[in-house]
C-alpha positions in Angstrom: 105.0 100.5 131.6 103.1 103.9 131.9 103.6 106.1 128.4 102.6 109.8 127.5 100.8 108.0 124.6 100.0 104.6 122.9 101.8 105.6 119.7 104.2 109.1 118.3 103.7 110.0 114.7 106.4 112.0 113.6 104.5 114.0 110.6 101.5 115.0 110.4 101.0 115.3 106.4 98.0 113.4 104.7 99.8 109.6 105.6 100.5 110.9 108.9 97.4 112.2 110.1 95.5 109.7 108.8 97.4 107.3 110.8 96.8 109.7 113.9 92.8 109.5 112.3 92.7 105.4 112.3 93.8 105.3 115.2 92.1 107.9 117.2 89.3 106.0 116.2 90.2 102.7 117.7 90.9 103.8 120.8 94.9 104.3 120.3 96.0 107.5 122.5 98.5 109.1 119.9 100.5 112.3 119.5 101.1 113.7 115.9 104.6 115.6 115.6 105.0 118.3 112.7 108.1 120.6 112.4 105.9 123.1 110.2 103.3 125.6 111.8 100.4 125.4 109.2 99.7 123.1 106.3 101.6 123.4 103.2 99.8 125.3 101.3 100.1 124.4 97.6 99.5 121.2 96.2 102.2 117.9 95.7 99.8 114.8 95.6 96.6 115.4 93.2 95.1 111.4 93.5 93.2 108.8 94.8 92.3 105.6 93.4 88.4 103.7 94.7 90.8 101.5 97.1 92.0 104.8 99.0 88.3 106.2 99.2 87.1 103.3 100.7 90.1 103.4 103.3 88.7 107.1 103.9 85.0 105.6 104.0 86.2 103.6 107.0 87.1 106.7 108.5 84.2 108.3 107.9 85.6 110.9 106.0 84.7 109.8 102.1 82.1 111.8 101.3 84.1 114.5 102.6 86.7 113.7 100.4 84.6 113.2 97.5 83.4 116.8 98.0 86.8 118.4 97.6 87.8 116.1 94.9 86.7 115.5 91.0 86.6 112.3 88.9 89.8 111.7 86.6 87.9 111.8 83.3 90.6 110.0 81.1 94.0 109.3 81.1 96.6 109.2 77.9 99.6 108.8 76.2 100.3 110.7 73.0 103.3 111.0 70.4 104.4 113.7 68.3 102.4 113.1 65.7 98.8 113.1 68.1 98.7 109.3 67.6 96.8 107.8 71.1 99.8 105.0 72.3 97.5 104.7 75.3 94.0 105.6 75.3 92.2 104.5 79.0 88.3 106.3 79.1 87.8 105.7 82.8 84.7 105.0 84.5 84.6 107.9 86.2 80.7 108.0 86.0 80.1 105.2 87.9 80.9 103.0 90.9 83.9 100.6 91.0 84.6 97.5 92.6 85.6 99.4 96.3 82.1 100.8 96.4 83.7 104.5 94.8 84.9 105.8 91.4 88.1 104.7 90.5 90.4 107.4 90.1 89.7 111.0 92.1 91.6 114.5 91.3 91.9 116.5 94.3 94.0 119.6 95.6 95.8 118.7 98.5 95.6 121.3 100.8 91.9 120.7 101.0 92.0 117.1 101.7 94.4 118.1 105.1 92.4 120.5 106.4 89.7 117.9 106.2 91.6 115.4 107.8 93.2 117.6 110.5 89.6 118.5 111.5 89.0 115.0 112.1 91.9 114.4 113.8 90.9 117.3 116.5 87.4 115.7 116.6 89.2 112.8 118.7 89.9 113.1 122.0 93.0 110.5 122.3 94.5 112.3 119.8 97.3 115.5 119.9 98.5 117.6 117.6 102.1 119.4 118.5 102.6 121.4 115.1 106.0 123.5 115.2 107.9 121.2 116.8 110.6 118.8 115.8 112.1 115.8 117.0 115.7 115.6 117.9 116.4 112.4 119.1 114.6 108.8 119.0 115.6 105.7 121.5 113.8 102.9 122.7 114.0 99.7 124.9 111.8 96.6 125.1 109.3 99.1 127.0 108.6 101.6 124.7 110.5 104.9 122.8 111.9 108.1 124.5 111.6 110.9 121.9 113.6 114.5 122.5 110.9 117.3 120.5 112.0 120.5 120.1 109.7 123.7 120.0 111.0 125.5 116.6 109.1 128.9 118.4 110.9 129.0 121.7 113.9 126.1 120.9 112.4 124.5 124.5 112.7 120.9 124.6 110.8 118.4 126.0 110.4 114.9 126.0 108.0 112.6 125.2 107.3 108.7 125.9 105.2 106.2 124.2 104.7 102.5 123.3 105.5 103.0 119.3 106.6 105.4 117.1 105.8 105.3 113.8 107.5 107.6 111.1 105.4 109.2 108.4 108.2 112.7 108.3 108.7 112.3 104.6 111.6 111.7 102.1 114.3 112.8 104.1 112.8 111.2 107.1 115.0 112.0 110.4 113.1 108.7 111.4 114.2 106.8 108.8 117.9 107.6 110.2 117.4 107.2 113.4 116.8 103.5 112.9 119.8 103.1 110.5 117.2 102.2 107.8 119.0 102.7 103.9 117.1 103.6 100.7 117.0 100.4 97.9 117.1 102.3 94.5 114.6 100.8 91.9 115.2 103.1 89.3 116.9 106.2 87.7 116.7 109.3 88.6 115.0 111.9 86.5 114.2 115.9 87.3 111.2 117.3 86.0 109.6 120.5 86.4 106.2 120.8 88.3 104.2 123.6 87.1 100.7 124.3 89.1 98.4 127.1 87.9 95.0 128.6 88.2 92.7 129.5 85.6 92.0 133.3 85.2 89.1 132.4 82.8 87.5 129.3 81.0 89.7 127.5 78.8 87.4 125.2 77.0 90.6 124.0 74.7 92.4 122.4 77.2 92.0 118.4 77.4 89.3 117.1 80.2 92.0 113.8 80.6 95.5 113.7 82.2 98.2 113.1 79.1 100.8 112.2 79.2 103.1 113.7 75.5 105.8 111.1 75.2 107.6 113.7 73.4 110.9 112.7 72.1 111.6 116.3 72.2 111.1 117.1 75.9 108.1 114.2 77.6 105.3 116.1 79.3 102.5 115.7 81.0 98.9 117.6 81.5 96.8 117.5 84.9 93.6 118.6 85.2 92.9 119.2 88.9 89.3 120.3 89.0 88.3 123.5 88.5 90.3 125.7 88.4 93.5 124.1 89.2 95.9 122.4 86.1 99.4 120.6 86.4 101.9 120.4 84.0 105.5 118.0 84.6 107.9 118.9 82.2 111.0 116.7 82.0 114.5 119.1 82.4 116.6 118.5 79.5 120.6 118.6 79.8 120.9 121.7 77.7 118.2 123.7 79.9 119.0 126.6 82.1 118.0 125.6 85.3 118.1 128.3 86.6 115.3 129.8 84.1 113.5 126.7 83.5 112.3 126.4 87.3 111.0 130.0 87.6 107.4 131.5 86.6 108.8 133.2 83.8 110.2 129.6 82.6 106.9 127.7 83.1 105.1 130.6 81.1 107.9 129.2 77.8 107.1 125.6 78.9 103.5 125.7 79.1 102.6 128.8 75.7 100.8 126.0 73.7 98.3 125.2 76.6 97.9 128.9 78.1 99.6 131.9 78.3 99.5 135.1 80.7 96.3 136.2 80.3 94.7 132.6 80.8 96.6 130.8 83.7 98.2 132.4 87.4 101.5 130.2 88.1 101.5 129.5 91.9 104.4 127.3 91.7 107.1 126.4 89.3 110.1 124.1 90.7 112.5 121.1 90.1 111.9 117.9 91.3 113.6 115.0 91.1 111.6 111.5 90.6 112.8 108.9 92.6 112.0 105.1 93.0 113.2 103.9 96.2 112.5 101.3 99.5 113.8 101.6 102.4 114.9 98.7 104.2 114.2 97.6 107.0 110.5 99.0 107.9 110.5 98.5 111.4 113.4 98.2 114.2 112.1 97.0 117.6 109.1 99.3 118.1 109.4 101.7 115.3 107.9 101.9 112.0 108.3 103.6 108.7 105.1 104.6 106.5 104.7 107.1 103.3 107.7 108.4 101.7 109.5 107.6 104.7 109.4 104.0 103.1 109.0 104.3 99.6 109.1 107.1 96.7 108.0 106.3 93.6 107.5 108.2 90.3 104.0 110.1 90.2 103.2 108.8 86.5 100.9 105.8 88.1 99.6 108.5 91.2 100.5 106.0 93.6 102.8 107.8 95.9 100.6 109.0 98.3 98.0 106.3 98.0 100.5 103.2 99.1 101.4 105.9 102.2 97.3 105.5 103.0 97.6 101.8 102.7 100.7 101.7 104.8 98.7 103.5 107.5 95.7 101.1 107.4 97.2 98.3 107.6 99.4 99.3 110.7 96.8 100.6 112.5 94.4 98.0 113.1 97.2 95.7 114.1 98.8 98.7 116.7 95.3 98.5 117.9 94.9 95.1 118.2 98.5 94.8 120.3 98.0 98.3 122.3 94.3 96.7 123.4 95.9 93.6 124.6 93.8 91.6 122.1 96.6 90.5 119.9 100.2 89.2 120.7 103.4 91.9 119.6 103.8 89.0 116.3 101.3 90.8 114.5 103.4 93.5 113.6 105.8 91.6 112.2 103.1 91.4 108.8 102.8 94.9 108.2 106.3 95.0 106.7 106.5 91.6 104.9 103.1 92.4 103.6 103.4 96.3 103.1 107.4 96.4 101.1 106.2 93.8 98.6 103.4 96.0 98.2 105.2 98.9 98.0 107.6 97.6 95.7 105.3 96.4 93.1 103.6 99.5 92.6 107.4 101.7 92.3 108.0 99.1 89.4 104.7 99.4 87.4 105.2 103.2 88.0 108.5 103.0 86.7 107.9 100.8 84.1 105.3 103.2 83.2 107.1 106.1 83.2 109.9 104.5 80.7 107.2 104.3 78.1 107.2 108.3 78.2 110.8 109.2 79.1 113.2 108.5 75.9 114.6 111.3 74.2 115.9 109.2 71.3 113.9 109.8 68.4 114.5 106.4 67.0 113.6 104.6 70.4 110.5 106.4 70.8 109.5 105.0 66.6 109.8 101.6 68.0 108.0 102.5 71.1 105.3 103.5 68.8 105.3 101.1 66.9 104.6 98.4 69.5 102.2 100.4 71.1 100.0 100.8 68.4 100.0 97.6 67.3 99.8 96.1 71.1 97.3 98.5 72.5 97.4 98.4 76.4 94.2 97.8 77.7 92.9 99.7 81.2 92.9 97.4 83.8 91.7 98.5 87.9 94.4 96.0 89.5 96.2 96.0 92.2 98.8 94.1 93.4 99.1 91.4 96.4 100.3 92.1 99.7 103.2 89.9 100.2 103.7 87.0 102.6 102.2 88.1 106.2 99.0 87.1 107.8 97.7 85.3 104.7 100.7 83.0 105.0 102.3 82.6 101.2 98.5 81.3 99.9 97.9 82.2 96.2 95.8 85.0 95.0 93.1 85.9 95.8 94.6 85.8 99.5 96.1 88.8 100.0 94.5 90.9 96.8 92.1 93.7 97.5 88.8 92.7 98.2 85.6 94.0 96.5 83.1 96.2 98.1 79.5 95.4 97.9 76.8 98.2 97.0 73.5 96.9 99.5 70.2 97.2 98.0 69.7 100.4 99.9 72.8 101.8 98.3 74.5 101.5 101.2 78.0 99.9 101.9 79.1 96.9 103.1 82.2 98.2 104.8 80.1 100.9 106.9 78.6 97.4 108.9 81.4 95.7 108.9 83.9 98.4 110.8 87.0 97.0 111.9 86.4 93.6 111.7 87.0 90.8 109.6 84.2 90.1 107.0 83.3 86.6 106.7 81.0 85.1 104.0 80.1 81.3 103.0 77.3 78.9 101.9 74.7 76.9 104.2 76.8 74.1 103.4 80.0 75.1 105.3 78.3 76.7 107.8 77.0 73.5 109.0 80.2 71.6 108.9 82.1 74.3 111.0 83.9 72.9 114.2 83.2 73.9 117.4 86.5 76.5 117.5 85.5 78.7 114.8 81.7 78.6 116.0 83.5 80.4 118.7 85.8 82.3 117.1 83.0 83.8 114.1 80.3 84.3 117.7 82.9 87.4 118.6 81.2 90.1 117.1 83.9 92.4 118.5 86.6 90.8 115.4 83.8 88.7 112.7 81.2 90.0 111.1 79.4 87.3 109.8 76.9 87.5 107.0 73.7 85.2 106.6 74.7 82.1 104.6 72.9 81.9 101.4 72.2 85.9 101.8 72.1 87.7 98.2 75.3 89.7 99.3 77.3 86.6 100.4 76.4 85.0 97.2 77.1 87.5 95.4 81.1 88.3 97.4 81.7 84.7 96.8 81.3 85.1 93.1 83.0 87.7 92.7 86.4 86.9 94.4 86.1 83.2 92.9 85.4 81.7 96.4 83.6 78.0 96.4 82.5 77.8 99.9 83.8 80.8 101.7 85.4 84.4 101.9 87.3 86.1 104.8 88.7 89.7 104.4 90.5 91.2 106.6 89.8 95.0 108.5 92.0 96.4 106.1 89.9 95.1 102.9 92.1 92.4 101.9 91.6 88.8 101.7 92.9 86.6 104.3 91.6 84.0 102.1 89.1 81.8 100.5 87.7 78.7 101.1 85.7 75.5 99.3 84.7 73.5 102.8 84.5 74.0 106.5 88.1 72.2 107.2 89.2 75.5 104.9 87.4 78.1 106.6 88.8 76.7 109.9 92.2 77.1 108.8 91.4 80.6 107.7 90.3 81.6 110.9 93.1 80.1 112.7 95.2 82.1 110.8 93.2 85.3 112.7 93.1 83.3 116.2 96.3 82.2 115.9 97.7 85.4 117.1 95.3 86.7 119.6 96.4 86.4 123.3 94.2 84.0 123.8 96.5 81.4 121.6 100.0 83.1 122.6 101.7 81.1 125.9 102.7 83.9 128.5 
């Protein structure tokens, strides 16, 4: 059946257009769908992890980002007396494991403009900004989407093969397909203060901290110059209707800054959530971002699981929309996406309950244990669940590592969309004659030299004895100690093309 386009993205924020972006640049024709006129423009998200700015990389927009962004320099947790319950120096001088720094503080309306310049670099993709969609249905063939013009209140309508919605919280998509929020965990308002320096203010911290306050819990952002946060939990004797207002932020925040030293730009009530929607997908539309999943900002994961949504759809769209791969290849992203999801809204929330109480004699014990249980910094992540990997054991389906070529270049920038495949001389001479075919398709393997420095070297470091396959979207289908394995990691990839799928 003919469409308008391949795929309709309702929202066109960061996870949305860097859905339209991925795809764009595998051939996907796709229309982007935003209800506002112009990009919001004060900040809500203010980090990336190394994982996202490799995503970015294989985009082609990571240096990009790592021009409008700064390293996080430090993150901690304090108590009332200035004892350090957690104390993480972050290796923000140096490269990571994904080929990047590990954390990155950006200002968000800077990172959009970036990416919608992309996006208008591509010529499959469309951009319909002040518009809004009204209705959503589908069939086997495709989805039927009524948009109205918020301008001129003209509808039209528009056709294509998927829809996927990235529109947000209170995502219209997310009704449309009946789809429910799972709470996680409470529900807490805090007030989001975001300023600009007027001058230097060498006092102020150069790490994010977190005052787990029994008083009122708090939290300081450095942004990069000249841009600070502050998140100030609402107490139930405060006067909202103060407390949310410049003049209240300028109370809040007198210990930091006052008048002379900061401009508020914003100063509002927000209410953290940890939520999962359920299901992801109905027929041939998906859920991504906050659409999905909203999670407390303490871990700065909100945004960055939205990223990973998108790259893990789109190569799989892709795949499907090319006629490479069979519609059963979809059916991952959520398995493998909401257990994802998930995990992270529980280490966020777990995280944040080491900063929330308000009982004086809970937060002694909580400092108690911390201090004598210090939590060390640790760069994980956690596994996808069950999907293309099958339900193998870590490391299938953790993120893969990145390797740095002697040149300084990176791996991922040869690799593309494909899957990355790495073994010894050993297994490469015992391979059967179906995956000699399968790894000659240079179109889906890139295979590196056996016995090559930077195939040792990717072996060793994910713990592989004979051989390593990660996927496009830098996860690891699986590894391997023989041929026999390797075969049946590829058949896990081959397995769903067309090729394999009766008619």
């Amino acid at each position: 059946m003919a469409h308008d386009f391949d795929v309709a993205i309702v929202g066109c924020g960061p996870v949305g257009a860097t859905l339209a972006i991925a795809l764009g640049q595998q051939g996907v024709r796709a229309v982007a769908i935003e209800r506002e006129t112009s990009i919001y423009h004060l900040p809500r998200a203010v980090c990336f992890d190394g994982e996202i700015l490799r995503m970015y990389q294989s985009l082609g927009v990571a240096d990009g980002i790592a021009g409008v962004s700064v390293p996080m320099r430090g993150f901690r947790y304090e108590n009332d007396a200035g004892q350090a319950l957690i104390d993480w120096d972050l290796p923000y001088d140096r490269t990571g494991s994904q080929g990047w720094g590990d954390t990155h503080m950006f200002h968000q309306p800077d990172v959009e403009s970036l990416l919608r310049r992309t996006m208008a670099e591509l010529p499959g993709i469309e951009m319909w900004d002040g518009h809004t969609v009204e209705q959503l249905e589908q069939d086997g063939d495709g989805v039927r989407l009524t948009v109205r013009a918020r301008a001129s209140s003209t509808t039209r309508t528009v056709t294509a093969a998927y829809a996927v919605g990235c529109d947000g919280g209170s995502s219209f998509v997310r009704r449309a397909i009946g789809a429910n929020f799972e709470t996680l965990g409470p529900e807490q308002d805090w007030v989001v203060i975001d300023g600009v320096k007027l001058r230097p203010l060498d006092d102020l911290p150069e790490a994010m901290i977190g005052y787990c306050w029994p008083s009122r819990p708090h939290f300081f952002v450095p942004m990069g110059e000249p841009r600070l946060r502050w998140e100030f939990m609402v107490l139930p004797d405060d006067d909202r209707s103060v407390i949310g207002t410049p003049e209240g932020a300028y109370g809040l925040i007198e210990r930091f800054a006052g008048r002379d030293d900061v401009r508020i730009d914003r100063s509002a009530i927000y209410t953290f959530r940890s939520l999962l929607a359920d299901p992801w997908r109905v027929g041939r539309v998906f859920l991504a971002g906050d659409a999905a999943h909203m999670q407390p900002p303490l871990r700065a994961q909100g945004l960055c699981s939205g990223i990973r949504d998108t790259i893990n759809l789109s190569w799989k769209l892709a795949a499907v929309l090319r006629g490479e791969a069979a519609d059963g290849l979809l059916g991952t992203y959520e398995a493998e996406r909401r257990a994802h999801a998930r995990a992270w809204i529980e280490i966020a929330t777990e995280l944040s309950n080491v900063i929330n109480t308000t009982d004086p004699q809970v937060a002694a014990g909580r400092d108690a244990h911390l201090l004598a249980n210090p939590m060390p910094y640790r760069n994980e992540t956690p596994p996808l669940g069950p999907g293309l990997h099958g339900d193998a054991a870590p490391p299938a389906g953790l993120l893969s590592e990145q390797a740095v070529l002697p040149d300084g270049s990176r791996l991922d920038d040869e690799t593309g969309w494909r899957f990355l495949v790495a073994m010894t001389p050993a297994v490469e001479a015992a391979l059967d004659d179906d995956t000699r075919r399968a790894l000659a398709d240079e179109r889906w393997f890139h295979v590196l030299d056996p016995g090559a420095a930077v195939a040792d070297e990717l072996l060793a470091r994910h713990g592989a004895g004979g051989a390593l396959v990660v996927r496009p979207d830098r996860y690891v289908l699986g590894v391997a100690d023989d041929a026999t394995g390797l075969d049946e990691l590829i058949s896990r990839w081959t397995g769903h093309t067309t090729a394999a799928v009766p008619h």
